[in-house]
Structure formats: C-alpha cells, structure tokens
N, C-alpha and C positions, 0 to 999 in steps of 0.2 A: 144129535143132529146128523145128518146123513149125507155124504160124500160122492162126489164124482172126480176121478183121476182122466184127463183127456192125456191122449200123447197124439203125439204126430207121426206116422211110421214115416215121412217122406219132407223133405223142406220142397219148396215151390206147386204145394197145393189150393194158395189163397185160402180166400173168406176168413179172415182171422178171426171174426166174430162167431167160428162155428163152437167153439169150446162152449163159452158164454151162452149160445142157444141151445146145448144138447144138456146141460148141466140143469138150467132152467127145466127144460123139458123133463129130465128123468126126475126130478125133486117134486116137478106136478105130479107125475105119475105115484110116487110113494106116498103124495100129500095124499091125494086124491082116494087110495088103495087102504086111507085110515091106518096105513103104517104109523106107527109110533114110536118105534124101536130102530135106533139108526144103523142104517143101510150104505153098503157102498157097493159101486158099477165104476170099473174100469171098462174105458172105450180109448177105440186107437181110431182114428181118422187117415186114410190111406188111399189110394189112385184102382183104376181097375186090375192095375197089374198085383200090387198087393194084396188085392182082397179074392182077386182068384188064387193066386197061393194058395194061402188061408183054406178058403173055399173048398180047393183041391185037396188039401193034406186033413183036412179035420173033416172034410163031409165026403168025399170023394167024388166032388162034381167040379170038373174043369172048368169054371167057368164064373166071369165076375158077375157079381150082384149088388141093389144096393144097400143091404145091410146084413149083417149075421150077427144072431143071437146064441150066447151062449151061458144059458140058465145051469147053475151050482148044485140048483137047489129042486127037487120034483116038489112043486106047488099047485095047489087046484085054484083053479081064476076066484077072486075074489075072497079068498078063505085062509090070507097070509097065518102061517104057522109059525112062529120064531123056532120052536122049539127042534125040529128036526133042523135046521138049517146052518151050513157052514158058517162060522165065526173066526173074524182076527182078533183072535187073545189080546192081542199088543193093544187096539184102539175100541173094541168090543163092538164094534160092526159087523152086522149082519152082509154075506159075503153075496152078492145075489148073482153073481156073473159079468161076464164081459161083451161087447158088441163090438162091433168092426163097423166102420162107416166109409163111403165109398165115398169122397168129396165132388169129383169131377162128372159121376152119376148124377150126384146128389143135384147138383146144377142144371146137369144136364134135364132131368123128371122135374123139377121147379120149372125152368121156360116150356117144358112141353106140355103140362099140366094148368099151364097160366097161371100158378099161385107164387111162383118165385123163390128163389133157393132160402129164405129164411122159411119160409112156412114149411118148404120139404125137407129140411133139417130137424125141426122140431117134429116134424109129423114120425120121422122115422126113427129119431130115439124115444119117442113115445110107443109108436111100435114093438120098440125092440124090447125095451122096458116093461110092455106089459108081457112078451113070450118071459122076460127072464122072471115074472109074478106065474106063471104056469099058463098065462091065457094063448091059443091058437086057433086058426084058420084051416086047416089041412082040408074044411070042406064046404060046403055051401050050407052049411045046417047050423043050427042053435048057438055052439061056440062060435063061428066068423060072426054069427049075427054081436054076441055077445060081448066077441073084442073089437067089433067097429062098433059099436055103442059106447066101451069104454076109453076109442082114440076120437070117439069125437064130443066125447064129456071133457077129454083132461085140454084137448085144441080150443074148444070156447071157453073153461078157465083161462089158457094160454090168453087169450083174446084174439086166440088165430083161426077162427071155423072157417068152414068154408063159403 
C-alpha cells in the first residue's frame, strides 16, 4: 500500500483538514496511474514565505508559488516503470518525490477561482502528483492537453470536478 508523509513547515497555517485531502488526493492519483507497487510522496505544507525559500534555493526563482514539484524519479506520463526508480530498502516503497504546498495561496486560488479551498487543495496535489509520474505542461501542445485530461479524470473520481 502506498504512503503520504504530510508535515507542516510552520504552526498557524490552519485548514487542518489539508493533510487528510492531499493524501486522499495523491493515493487517487497512484490508483488511477494503475500503480500497483507502493509508492510514497513526502509533502510539506508551508506559507508564501517558505515556499519562496524553497522556490529560491532549489529553482532559482525568487518567488512564491502554489505548489512545487519535485519528481526522484524521470518517468514518461503514463508508462510508470518501477524498475529504474528510487526505493526505501527499509519499507520497500517506491520513492516518487516530494511537493511543497503553499496553504495561504492555496485559500487564497480556491475564493478566487469560486471552487473553495478543499477542491484547490485536492486539485494541486493531483497536480503535483501527476509531475512527480513525469506528466508536464511547459506548453500549450499534446502533453498540457494530456495532463489536464489526467487532473480532471483523478478530480471526478475524487467527486470533486468541476
């Protein structure tokens, strides 16, 4: 069975419920991906000041965002490989990478977007969940098409479309 580690980098971020919907979320995403072989996602839940940090020191962009992905493992969308991919010996989990999640963003794109911060919490660790499967956007052509197709497959399992 396949695992999610949430932490909190910061106390007084609310939504306590965000654990409980990002975990939900990234376990749709692995269901969904016909993973079989268990999988673990460390995510840290953080304010805009921590995640531009982050932001800053790992991408070299000054600047908060609301989520960052960081895949272990080079995967092609849809075509999970167990076999090149980082493993912990100790629990024999497949290692797939970590996300940062912006909480106070997070809030803030749910009222702006009118779908509410549970659905924009679930939306973006599906997101992020599907970069750390190898899928990306970097452009307006067949892969965006391909991984907004796969966040709005794993969101209406969720029961959360739009």
């Amino acid at each position: 069975m396949s695992s999610v580690t949430v932490t909190r980098q910061k106390r007084g971020l609310g939504h306590r419920e965000t654990a409980a919907l990002v975990k939900r979320a990234v376990l749709a995403v692995i269901a969904a991906e016909g993973i079989e072989e268990p999988c673990h996602v460390d995510v840290m839940l953080t304010d805009d000041e921590g995640i531009r940090a982050i932001n800053s020191e790992q991408r070299g962009v000054d600047a908060p965002t609301d989520v960052l992905s960081f895949p272990l493992n080079e995967l092609t969308p849809g075509e999970f490989d167990p076999e090149g991919c980082e493993m912990d010996y100790d629990t024999g989990e497949i290692l797939l990478g970590d996300m940062v999640i912006d909480v106070p963003r997070c809030e803030k794109q749910g009222e702006e977007y009118g779908h509410g911060y549970r659905r924009e919490a679930s939306y973006l660790a599906v997101h992020s969940t599907l970069h750390l499967l190898g899928y990306d956007h970097l452009d307006e052509g067949p892969e965006k098409a391909l991984m907004r197709g796969r966040e709005d497959a794993v969101m209406e399992k969720l029961g959360i479309g739009r």
